[in-house]
C-alpha positions, 0 to 999 in steps of 0.5 A, a space after each residue: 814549566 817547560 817540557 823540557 824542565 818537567 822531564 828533568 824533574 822526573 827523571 830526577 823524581 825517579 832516581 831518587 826513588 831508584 837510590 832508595 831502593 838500591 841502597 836497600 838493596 845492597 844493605 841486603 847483599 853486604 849481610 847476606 849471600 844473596 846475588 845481586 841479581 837475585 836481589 834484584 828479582 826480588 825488590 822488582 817482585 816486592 816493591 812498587 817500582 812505579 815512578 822509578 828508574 828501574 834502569 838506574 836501580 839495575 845499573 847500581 846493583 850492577 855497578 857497585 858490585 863490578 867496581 867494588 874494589 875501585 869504590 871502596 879504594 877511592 873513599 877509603 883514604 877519607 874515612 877515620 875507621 877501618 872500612 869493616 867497622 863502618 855500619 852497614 847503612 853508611 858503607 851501603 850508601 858511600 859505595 853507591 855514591 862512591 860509584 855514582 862519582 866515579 862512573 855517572 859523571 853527567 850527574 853533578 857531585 852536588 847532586 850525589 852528596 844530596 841524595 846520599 845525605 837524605 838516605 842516610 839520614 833516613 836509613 843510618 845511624 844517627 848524624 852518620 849523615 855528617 859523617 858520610 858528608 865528609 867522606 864524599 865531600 873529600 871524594 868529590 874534590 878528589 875525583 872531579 876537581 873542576 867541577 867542585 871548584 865551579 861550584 863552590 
């Protein structure tokens, strides 16, 4: 393996673990009061954040909150329920990743599908898995066409 590919590998590693806890993260922030960045201060205090990108985890509690309005109006076409009757697990990771496609193009919409399927696999309810897959599909074909035609 190339120096290059075991880079990419961990950087890969660590985000993965960044969106971990960010989706923990702003599953606190929706039912609670607590800022972001007090969030923030806390998860950093509480967890092992070895072998995460902290960047990342910081950008993303930045990020959905700063551009909620946009997220939520780019996936809410999409869903067969109203937004307020989603489970907080399942609305956590669509806003992540809802922000993931619209502000880090340079990660590929497979990727954010992926990584949002195996949380809320491990978070939500059951087979809401299919459910957040639906959404984000149709959003990903929405927001970056060229590139879900490629890929397809």
């Amino acid at each position: 393996m190339s120096a290059a590919e075991s880079a990419g590998r961990e950087l890969f590693a660590a985000r993965r673990k960044a969106r971990h806890y960010a989706v923990q993260a702003l599953y606190q922030w929706a039912i609670s009061a607590t800022s972001p960045a007090e969030i923030e201060r806390q998860f950093l205090e509480e967890f092992d954040f070895s072998g995460a990108d902290q960047a990342y985890f910081h950008d993303i509690l930045q990020g959905v909150p700063e551009h909620l309005q946009a997220i939520e109006a780019s996936f809410s076409p999409f869903l067969d329920i109203p937004l307020e009757r989603l489970g907080p697990v399942e609305r956590a990771v669509l806003r992540m990743a809802g922000w993931e496609l619209l502000e880090r193009i340079e990660i590929p919409w497979r990727v954010v599908l992926d990584e949002a399927i195996t949380l809320t696999r491990k978070f939500g309810a059951t087979d809401s898995h299919r459910f957040v897959n639906a959404v984000l599909d149709r959003l990903a074909r929405e927001l970056r066409p060229a590139e879900t035609r490629a890929r397809r």
